[in-house]
C-alpha positions as CSV (number, residue, x, y, z in Angstrom):
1,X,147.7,-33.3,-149.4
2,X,147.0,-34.9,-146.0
3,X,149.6,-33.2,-144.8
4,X,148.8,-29.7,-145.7
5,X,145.3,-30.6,-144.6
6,X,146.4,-31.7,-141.1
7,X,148.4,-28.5,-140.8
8,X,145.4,-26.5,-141.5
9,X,143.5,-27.6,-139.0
10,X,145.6,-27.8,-136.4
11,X,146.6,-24.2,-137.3
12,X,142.8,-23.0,-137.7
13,X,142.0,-24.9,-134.4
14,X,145.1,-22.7,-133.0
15,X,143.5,-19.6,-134.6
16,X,140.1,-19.9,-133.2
17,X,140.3,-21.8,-130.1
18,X,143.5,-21.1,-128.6
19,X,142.5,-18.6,-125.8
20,X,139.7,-20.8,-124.9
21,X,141.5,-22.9,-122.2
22,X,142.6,-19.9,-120.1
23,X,138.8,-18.1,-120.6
24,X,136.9,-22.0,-119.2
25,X,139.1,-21.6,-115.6
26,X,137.3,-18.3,-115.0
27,X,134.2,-19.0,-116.5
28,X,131.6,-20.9,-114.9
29,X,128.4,-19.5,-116.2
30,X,127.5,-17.4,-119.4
31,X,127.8,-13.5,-119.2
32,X,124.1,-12.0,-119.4
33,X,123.1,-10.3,-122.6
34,X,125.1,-7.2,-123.5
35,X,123.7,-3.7,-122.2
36,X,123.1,-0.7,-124.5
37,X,126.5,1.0,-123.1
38,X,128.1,-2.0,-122.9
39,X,128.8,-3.1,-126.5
40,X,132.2,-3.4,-127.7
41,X,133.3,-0.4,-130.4
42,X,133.7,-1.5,-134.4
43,X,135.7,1.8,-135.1
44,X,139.6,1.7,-135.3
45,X,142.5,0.4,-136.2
46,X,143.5,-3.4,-136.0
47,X,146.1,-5.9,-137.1
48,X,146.2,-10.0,-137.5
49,X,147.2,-13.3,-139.0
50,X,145.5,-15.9,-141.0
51,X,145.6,-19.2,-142.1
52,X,143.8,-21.5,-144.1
53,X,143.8,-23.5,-147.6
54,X,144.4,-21.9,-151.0
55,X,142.6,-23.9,-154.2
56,X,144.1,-21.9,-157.1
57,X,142.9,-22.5,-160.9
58,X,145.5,-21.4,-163.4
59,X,144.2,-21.3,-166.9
60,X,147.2,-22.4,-169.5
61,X,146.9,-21.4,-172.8
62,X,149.9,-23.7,-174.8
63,X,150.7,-22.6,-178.8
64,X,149.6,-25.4,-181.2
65,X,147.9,-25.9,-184.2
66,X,146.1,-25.6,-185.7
67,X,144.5,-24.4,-182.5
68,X,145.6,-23.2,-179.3
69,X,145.5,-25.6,-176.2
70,X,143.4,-24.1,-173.3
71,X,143.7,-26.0,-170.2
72,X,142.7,-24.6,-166.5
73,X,144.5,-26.6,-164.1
74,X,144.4,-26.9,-160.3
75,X,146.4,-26.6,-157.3
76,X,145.5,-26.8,-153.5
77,X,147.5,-26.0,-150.8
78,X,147.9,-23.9,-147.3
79,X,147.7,-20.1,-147.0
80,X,149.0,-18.0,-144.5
81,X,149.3,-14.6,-144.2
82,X,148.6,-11.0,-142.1
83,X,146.1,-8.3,-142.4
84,X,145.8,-5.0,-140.5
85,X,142.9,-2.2,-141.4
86,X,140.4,0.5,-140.4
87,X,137.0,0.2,-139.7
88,X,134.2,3.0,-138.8
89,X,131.5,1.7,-137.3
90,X,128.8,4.4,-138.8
91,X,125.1,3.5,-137.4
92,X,124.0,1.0,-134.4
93,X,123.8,-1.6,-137.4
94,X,126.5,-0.7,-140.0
95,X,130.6,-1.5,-140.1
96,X,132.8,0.2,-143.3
97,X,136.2,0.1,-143.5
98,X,139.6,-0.6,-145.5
99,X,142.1,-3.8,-145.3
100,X,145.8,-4.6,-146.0
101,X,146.3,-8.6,-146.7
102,X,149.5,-10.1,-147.7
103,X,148.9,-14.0,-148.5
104,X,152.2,-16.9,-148.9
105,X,150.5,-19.1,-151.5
106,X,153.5,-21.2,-152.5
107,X,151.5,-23.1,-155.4
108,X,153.4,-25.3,-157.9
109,X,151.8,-26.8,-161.0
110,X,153.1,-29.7,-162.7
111,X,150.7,-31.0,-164.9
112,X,152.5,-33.2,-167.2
113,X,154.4,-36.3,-166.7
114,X,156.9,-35.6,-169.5
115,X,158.9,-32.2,-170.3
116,X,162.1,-30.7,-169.1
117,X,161.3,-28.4,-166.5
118,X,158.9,-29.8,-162.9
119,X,156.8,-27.1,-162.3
120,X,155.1,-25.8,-165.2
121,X,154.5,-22.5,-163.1
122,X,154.4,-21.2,-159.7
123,X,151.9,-18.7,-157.9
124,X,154.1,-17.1,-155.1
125,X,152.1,-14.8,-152.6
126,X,149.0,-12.4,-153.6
127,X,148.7,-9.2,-151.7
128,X,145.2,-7.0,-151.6
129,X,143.7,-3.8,-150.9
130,X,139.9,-4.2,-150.6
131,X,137.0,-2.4,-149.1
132,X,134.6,-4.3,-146.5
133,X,131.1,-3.6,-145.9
134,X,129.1,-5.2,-143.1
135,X,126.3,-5.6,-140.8
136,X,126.2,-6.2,-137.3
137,X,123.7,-9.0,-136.6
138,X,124.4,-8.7,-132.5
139,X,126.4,-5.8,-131.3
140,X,129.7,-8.8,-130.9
141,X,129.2,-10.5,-134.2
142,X,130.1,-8.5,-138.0
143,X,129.2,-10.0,-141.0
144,X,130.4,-8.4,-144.2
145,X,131.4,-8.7,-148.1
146,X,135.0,-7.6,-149.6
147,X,135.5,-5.8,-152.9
148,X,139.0,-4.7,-154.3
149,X,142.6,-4.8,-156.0
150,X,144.7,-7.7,-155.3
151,X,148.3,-8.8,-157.2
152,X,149.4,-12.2,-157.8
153,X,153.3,-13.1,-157.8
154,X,153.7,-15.5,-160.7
155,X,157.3,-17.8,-161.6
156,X,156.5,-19.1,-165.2
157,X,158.5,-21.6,-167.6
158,X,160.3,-20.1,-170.3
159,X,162.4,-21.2,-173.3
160,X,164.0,-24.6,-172.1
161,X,165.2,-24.3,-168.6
162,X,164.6,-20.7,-167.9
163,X,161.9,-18.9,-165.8
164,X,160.0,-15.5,-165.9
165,X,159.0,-13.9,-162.8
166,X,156.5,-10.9,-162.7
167,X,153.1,-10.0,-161.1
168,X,149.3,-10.1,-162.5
169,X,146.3,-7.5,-161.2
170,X,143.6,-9.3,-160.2
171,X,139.8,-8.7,-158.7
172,X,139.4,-9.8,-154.9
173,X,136.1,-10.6,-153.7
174,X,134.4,-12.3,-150.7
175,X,132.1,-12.7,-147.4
176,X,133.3,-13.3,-144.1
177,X,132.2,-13.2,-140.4
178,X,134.0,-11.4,-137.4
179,X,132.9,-11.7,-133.8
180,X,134.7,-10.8,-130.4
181,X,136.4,-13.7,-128.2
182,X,137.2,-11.6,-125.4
183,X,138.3,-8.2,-124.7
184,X,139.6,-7.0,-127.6
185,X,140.8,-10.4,-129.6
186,X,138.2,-11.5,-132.5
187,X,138.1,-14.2,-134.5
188,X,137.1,-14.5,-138.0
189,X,136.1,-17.0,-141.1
190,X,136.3,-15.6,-144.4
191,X,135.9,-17.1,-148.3
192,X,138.0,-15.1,-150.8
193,X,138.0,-15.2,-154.9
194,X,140.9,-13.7,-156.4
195,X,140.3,-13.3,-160.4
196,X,143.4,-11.9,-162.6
197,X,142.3,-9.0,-164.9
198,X,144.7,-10.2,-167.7
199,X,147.0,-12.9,-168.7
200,X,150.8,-13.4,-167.8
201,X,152.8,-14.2,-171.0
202,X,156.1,-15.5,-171.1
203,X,158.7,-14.9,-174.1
204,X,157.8,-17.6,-175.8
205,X,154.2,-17.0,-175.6
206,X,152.9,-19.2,-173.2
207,X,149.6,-17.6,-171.3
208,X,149.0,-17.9,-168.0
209,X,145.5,-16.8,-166.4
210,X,145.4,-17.8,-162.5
211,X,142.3,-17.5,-160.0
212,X,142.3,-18.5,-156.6
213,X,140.2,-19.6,-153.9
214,X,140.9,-18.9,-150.6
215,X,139.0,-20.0,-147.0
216,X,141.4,-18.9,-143.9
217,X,140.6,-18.4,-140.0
218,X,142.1,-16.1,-138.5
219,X,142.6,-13.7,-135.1
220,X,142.8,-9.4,-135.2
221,X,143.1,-7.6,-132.1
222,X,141.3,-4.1,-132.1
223,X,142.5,-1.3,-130.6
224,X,140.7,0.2,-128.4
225,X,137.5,-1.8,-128.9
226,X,136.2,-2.3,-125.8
227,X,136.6,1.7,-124.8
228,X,132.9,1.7,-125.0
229,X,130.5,2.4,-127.8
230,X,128.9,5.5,-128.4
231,X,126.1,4.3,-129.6
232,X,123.1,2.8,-128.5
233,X,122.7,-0.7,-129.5
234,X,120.0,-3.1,-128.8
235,X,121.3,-6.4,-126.8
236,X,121.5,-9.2,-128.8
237,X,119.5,-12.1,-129.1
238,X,120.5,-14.9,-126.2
239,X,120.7,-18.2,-128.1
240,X,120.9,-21.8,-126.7
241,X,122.9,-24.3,-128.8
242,X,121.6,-27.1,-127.9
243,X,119.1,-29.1,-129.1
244,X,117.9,-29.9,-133.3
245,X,118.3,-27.3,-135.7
246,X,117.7,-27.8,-139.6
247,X,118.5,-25.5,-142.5
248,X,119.8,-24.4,-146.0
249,X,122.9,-22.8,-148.0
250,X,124.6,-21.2,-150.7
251,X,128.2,-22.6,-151.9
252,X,130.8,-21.2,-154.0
253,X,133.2,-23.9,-154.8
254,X,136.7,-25.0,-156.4
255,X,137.0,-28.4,-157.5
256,X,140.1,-30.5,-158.2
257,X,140.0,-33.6,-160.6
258,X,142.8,-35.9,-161.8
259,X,142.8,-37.4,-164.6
260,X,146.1,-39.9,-164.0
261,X,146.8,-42.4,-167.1
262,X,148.5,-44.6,-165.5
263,X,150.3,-46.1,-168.5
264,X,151.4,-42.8,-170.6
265,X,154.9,-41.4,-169.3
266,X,153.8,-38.2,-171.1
267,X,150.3,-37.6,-170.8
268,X,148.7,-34.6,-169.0
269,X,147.6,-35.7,-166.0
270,X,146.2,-32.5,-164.6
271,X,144.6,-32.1,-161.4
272,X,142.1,-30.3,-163.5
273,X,139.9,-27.3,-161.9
274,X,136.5,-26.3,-162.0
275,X,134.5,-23.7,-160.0
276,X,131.2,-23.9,-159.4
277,X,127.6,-22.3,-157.2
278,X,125.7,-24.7,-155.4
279,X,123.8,-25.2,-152.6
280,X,122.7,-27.8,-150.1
281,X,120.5,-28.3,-146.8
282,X,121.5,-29.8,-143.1
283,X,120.3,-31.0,-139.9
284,X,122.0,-31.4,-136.6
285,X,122.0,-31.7,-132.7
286,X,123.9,-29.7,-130.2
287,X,124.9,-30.2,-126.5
288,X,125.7,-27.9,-124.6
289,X,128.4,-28.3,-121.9
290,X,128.9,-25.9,-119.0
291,X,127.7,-22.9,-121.2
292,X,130.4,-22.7,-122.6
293,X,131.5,-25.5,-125.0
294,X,129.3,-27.4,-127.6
295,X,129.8,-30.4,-129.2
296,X,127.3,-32.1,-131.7
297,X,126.9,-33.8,-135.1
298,X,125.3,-32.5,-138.3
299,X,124.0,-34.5,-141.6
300,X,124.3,-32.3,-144.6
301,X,123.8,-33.0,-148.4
302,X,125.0,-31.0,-151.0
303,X,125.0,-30.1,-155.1
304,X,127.8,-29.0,-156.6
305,X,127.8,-29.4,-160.5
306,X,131.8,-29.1,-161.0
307,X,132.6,-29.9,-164.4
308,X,136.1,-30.8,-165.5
309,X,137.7,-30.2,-169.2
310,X,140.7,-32.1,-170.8
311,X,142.0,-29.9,-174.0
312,X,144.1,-32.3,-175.5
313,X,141.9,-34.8,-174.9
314,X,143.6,-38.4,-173.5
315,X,140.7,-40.1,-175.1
316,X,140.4,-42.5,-177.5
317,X,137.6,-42.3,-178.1
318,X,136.4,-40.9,-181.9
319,X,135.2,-37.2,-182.0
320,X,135.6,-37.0,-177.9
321,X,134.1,-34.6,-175.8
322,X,137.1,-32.6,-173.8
323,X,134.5,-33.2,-170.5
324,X,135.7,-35.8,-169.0
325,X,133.8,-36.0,-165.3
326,X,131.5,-33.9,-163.3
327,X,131.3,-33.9,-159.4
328,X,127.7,-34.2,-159.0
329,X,127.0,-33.6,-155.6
330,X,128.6,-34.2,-151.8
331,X,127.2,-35.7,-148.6
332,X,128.6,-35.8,-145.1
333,X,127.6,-36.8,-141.8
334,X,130.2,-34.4,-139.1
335,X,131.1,-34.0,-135.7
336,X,130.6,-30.3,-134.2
337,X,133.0,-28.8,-131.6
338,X,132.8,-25.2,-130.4
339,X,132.8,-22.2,-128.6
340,X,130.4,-19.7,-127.5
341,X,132.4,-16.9,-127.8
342,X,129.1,-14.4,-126.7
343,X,125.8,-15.8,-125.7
344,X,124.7,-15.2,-128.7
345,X,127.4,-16.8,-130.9
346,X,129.2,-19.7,-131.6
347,X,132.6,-20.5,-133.3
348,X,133.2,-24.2,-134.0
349,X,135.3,-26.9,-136.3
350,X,133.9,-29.4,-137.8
351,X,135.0,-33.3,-139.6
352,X,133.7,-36.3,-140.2
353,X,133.0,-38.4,-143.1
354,X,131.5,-37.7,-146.8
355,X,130.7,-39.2,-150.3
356,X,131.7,-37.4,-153.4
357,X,129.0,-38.3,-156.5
358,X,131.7,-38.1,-159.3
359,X,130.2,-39.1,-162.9
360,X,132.9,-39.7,-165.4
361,X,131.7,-39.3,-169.0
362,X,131.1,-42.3,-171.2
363,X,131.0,-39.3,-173.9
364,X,135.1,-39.1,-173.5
365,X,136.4,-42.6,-172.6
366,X,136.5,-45.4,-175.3
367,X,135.7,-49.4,-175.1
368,X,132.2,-47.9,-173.0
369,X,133.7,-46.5,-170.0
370,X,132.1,-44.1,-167.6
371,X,129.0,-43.9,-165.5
372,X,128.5,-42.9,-162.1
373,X,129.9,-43.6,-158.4
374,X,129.5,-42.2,-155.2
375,X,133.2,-42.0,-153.4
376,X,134.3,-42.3,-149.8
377,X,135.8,-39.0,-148.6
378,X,136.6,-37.2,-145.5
379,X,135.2,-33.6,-144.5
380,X,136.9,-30.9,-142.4
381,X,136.0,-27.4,-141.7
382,X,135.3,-24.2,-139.5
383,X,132.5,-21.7,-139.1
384,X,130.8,-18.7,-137.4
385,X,127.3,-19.0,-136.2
386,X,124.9,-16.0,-134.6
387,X,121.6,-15.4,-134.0
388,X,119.7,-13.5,-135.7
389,X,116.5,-14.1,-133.3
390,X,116.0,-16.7,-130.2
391,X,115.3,-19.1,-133.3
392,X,117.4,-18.3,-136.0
393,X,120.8,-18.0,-136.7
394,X,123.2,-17.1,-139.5
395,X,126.2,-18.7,-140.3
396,X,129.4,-18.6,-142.4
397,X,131.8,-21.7,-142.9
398,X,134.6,-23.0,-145.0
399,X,134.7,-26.7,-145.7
400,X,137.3,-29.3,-147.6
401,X,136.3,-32.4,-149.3
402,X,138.5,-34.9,-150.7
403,X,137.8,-38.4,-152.1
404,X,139.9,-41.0,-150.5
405,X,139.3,-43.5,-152.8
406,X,139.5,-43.5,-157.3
407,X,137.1,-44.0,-159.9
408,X,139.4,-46.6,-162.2
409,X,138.6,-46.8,-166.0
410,X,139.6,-47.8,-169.2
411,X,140.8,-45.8,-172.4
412,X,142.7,-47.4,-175.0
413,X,142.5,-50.6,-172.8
414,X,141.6,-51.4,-169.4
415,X,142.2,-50.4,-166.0
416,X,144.2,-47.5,-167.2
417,X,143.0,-43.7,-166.3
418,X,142.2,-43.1,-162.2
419,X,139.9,-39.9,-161.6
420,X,139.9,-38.3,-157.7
421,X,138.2,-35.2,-157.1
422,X,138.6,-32.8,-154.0
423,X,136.4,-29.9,-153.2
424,X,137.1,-26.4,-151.2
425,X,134.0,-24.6,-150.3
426,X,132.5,-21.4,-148.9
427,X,129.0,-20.6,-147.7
428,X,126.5,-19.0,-145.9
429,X,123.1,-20.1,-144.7
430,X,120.6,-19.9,-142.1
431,X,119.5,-22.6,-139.8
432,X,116.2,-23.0,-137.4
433,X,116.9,-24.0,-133.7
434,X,113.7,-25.9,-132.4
C-alpha cells in the first residue's frame, strides 16, 4: 500500500506540477487580471491522462444456508487512465460537454486466508461515457459535476480452479475542478463513484456487485483554447494566498477495515468496505513566495461515520452483531505546497500527519473487547482552489488516510484479531481568507 501510495503522488505531483519549473525562469511577477477579450475559450475538443488511487467495494454474495452470505469487501489501489471530450462553452458563466474515460483498475480481492484459488475476484479496467456540467467561477477556473454510463471489466472464481470473465453496467458520477496552467495545458482534480446497475454471476452462482471510488489528477490540452473568447467575461477576482484562512466541507468517502485473526488459517480476514458522507472544518496559513509558489500548513478535523460489517461473523461472542468497528472521525495537521496557476487560483499537494478515531464494537467481540482509540496515520492529497471574491474561495481536493498503526483485541482468547482502517476522500468546501 505504501508503495502504490508513493507512486501516486509522485505521479499526481508529475501531473500537476510538472511544467512549473520551466514557467518560474520566465516569471518573475504575477500576470494582471485577465481582460474581457482576453479569456481563454471552454469550447472544443481536448484529450489527456490521469492518475490517481482507486478504493473499490465489491459486494459478495456466497450460497449458504440457510441464508446467503453477503459480504462487501474492499480494495485500494492506483488508477490510471486517458480521457478526451467536447465542451461548448454556452454563456459567459456556463461549460456543457461530453467525455470518453478509459481507467486500468487492476484490483485483486483475496479475502480469505483459506480456499483453493488467491484472488477471489478481479476488477480489470472500467471505461465511461458521461456528460459534464459546469460553471466558471473565473473565466481560467471550471468547476463541474459528471453524470453517465460506465462498464466494469470483472475476472471472477468459478467452479474449482476456473475463472469467468465478462463486464457489468454501472452509473458514473462525480465533481471535479479544471483550470488553465498555461497556454493551452489545464490541470484537473476530480472524485468519481462508479455504481454497477446489476450483479455479475458466475456458473456456480456466486454474485458479485462492485462499486468504486475513484480521486485522480490529471492534465488535458485544449485545442485551440486560447484562440480567444467570444464572449465577454468579467475579470476574475485577484486573490492573495497568503495569510489565515478558515473554513468548512462536504466528504464523500470509501473506507477500508481489516479484520485480521491472527490465529485462524481460514478465517475471512477482509479488508472490509464502507462508504460514507461526512463533513469537517479547517484552518491554515499561507506564504507566499515570489508570486508564484505557496507553501503553508493547514489543521483540519473531520467526521466520517464509516461502518464496517462481518457476515459470517468471526465472533464469539453469543447472538453477535455482524458490525464489528466504525471509523468515527479523522484529524490532521498538513503541509501545503502549490501553484498559482492564474492570479486567481491555486493548485497544490498536500501531507502530513493524522489520527483515525476507530471504535471497535464490544457488541461483536467476546471476553469484553472493544472500545475506542484514536490511531496514528499519515495524510496525503491534492486540490484546486479559486476565488470566488477577494475573500472567498472554492475548493476541490482528494485526500488518503491510512492508520499506521492496529487496534489489537481479543475473541475467543487474547491478543488475537488486529483492525486498521484507511480512508479515500473527495470534497468540496469554501474557505475565508482574512
Amino acid at each position: 500500500m505504501l508503495k502504490s501510495l508513493s507512486t501516486t503522488l509522485a505521479v499526481g505531483t508529475a501531473l500537476l506540477l510538472a511544467a512549473v519549473p520551466s514557467l518560474a525562469a520566465d516569471v518573475v511577477a504575477a500576470p494582471p487580471p485577465e481582460a474581457a477579450n482576453e479569456a481563454p475559450t471552454w469550447t472544443g475538443f481536448y484529450i489527456g491522462v490521469h492518475g490517481g488511487m482507486a478504493s473499490g467495494s465489491m459486494g459478495y454474495i456466497f450460497p449458504s444456508f440457510p441464508s446467503d452470505l453477503d459480504y462487501n469487501f474492499s480494495n485500494e489501489d492506483f488508477d490510471y487512465g486517458v480521457q478526451g471530450g467536447f465542451d461548448y462553452q454556452f454563456s459567459n458563466r456556463w461549460v456543457a460537454g461530453l467525455e470518453l474515460d478509459y481507467t486500468q483498475l487492476n484490483a485483486a480481492y483475496s479475502p480469505f486466508n483459506g480456499g483453493l484459488n488467491n484472488t477471489l475476484v478481479e476488477a480489470k479496467s472500467t471505461y465511461s461515457v458521461t456528460g459534464r456540467l459546469g460553471y466558471l467561477v473565473t473565466p481560467d477556473s471550471l468547476f463541474y459535476g459528471r453524470l453517465g454510463y460506465a462498464s466494469m471489466q470483472l475476472k471472477a472464481e468459478e467452479g474449482v480452479s476456473e475463472y469467468a470473465n465478462g463486464s457489468v453496467g454501472a452509473v458514473k458520477a462525480g465533481i471535479g475542478a479544471e483550470t488553465f496552467l498555461f497556454d493551452n495545458v489545464t490541470a484537473r482534480i476530480e472524485a468519481n463513484y462508479i455504481d454497477a446497475t446489476k450483479e455479475f454471476t458466475t456458473a456456480d452462482d456466486q454474485s458479485f456487485d462492485p462499486k468504486f471510488f475513484v480521486v485522480s489528477a490529471g492534465l488535458s490540452y485544449r485545442f485551440g483554447a486560447h484562440g480567444g473568447s467570444s464572449r465577454t467575461v468579467e475579470p476574475a477576482p485577484a486573490m492573495q494566498f497568503s495569510g489565515f484562512y478558515a473554513g468548512g466541507f462536504g466528504a464523500f468517502s470509501f473506507g477500508s477495515s481489516t479484520l485480521e485473526v491472527i490465529d485462524n488459517p481460514v478465517a475471512t480476514n477482509g479488508p472490509f468496505s464502507s462508504d460514507a458522507f461526512g463533513f469537517g472544518g479547517f484552518a491554515g496559513y499561507d506564504f507566499l513566495l515570489d508570486d508564484r509558489f505557496v507553501i503553508g500548513a493547514e489543521a483540519e478535523a473531520a467526521y466520517v461515520g464509516a461502518k464496517f460489517d462481518d457476515p459470517s461473523m468471526n465472533s464469539f461472542g453469543t447472538g453477535a452483531t455482524t458490525l464489528f468497528g466504525t471509523l468515527e472521525a479523522t484529524y490532521a495537521l498538513s503541509a501545503r505546497i502549490g501553484y498559482v496557476a492564474t492570479p486567481s487560483t491555486l493548485v497544490y499537494l498536500k501531507g502530513g500527519f493524522a489520527g483515525m478515531v476507530m471504535n471497535a464494537n464490544e457488541d461483536f467481540f467476546a471476553l469484553d473487547n472493544g472500545g475506542t482509540k484514536t490511531l496514528a496515520a499519515y495524510q496525503v492529497g491534492a486540490g484546486i482552489e479559486s476565488a470566488l471574491t477577494e475573500t472567498l474561495t472554492l475548493r476541490v481536493e482528494g485526500i488518503y488516510t491510512e492508520a499506521t498503526e492496529e487496534i489489537v483485541l481479543g475473541n475467543s482468547q487474547e491478543v488475537q484479531v488486529a483492525i486498521k482502517p484507511s480512508l479515500l476522500t473527495g470534497r468540496i468546501g469554501l474557505a475565508y481568507r482574512f
